[in-house]
C-alpha positions in Angstrom: 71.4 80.3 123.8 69.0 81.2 120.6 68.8 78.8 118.0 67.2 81.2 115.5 69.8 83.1 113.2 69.4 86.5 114.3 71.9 89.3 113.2 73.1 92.8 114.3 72.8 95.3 112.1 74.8 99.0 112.4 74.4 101.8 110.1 76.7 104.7 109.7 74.4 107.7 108.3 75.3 111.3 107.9 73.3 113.8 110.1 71.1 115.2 107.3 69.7 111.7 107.1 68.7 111.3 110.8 65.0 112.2 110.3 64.9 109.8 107.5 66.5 107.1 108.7 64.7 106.9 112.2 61.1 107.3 110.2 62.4 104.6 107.9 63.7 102.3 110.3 60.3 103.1 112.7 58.5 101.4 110.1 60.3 98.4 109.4 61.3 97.3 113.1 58.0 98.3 115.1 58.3 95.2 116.8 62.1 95.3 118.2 63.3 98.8 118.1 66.4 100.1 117.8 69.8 101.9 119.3 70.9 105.6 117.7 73.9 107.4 119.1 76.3 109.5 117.5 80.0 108.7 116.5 83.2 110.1 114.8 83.9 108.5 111.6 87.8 108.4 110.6 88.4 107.3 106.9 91.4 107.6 104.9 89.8 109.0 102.0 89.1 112.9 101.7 85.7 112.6 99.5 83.0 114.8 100.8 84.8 116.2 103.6 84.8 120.3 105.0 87.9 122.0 105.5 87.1 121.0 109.5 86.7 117.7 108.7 89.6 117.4 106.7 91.9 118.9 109.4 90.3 117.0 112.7 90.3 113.3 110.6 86.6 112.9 111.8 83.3 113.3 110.2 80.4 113.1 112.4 78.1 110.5 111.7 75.2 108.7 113.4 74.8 105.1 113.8 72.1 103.0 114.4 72.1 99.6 115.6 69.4 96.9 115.4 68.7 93.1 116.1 67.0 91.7 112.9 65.4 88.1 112.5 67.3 86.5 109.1 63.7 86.5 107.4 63.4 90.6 108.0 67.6 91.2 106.9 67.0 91.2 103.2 64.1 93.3 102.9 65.8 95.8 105.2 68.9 96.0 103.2 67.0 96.2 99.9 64.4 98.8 101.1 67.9 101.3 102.4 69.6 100.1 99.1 66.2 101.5 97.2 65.4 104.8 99.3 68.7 105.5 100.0 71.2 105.1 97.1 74.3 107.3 96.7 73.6 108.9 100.1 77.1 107.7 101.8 75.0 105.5 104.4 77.7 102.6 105.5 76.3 99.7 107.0 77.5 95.9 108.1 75.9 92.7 109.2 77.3 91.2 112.0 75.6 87.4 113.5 74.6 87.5 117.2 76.0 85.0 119.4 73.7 85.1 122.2 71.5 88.0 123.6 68.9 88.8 126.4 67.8 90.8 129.4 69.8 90.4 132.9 
């Protein structure tokens, strides 16, 4: 097991946003990388919804997911806080037990 505090790291970002987001994230985590994949997003609240989306409960949404040092978390969630403000992007911080290559 690591001793170092490392953390995972999974945003929730509307489509138009992709190209942003990956060119953002490219630049802060050129050492470790990251996941992207898409997923349905189910919320009980109605707020910037389509018709569609309304009806089917789901909003598509793509999610990116990251391992992140402690020392590089802050700067990360500051720098999406700063470029990305009042763009819907939902995010959490989750610590990482244990992790490695099998």
């Amino acid at each position: 097991m690591k001793h170092e505090k490392e953390y995972l790291v999974t945003i929730n970002v509307p489509p138009s946003l992709e190209e942003a987001i990956v060119d953002s994230l490219l630049m802060l985590e050129e050492e470790l990388g990251f996941s992207s994949f898409t997923v349905n997003s189910h919320h009980h609240e109605n707020k910037g919804l389509s018709l569609a989306e309304q009806v089917t409960g789901r909003q598509k949404r793509l999610r990116f997911q990251m391992y992140i040092d402690q020392n590089d978390l802050e700067p990360l969630v500051t720098h999406l806080k700063k470029d990305f403000s009042g763009s819907g992007i939902q995010y959490w911080v989750l610590p990482v037990i244990d992790n490695g290559v099998i």
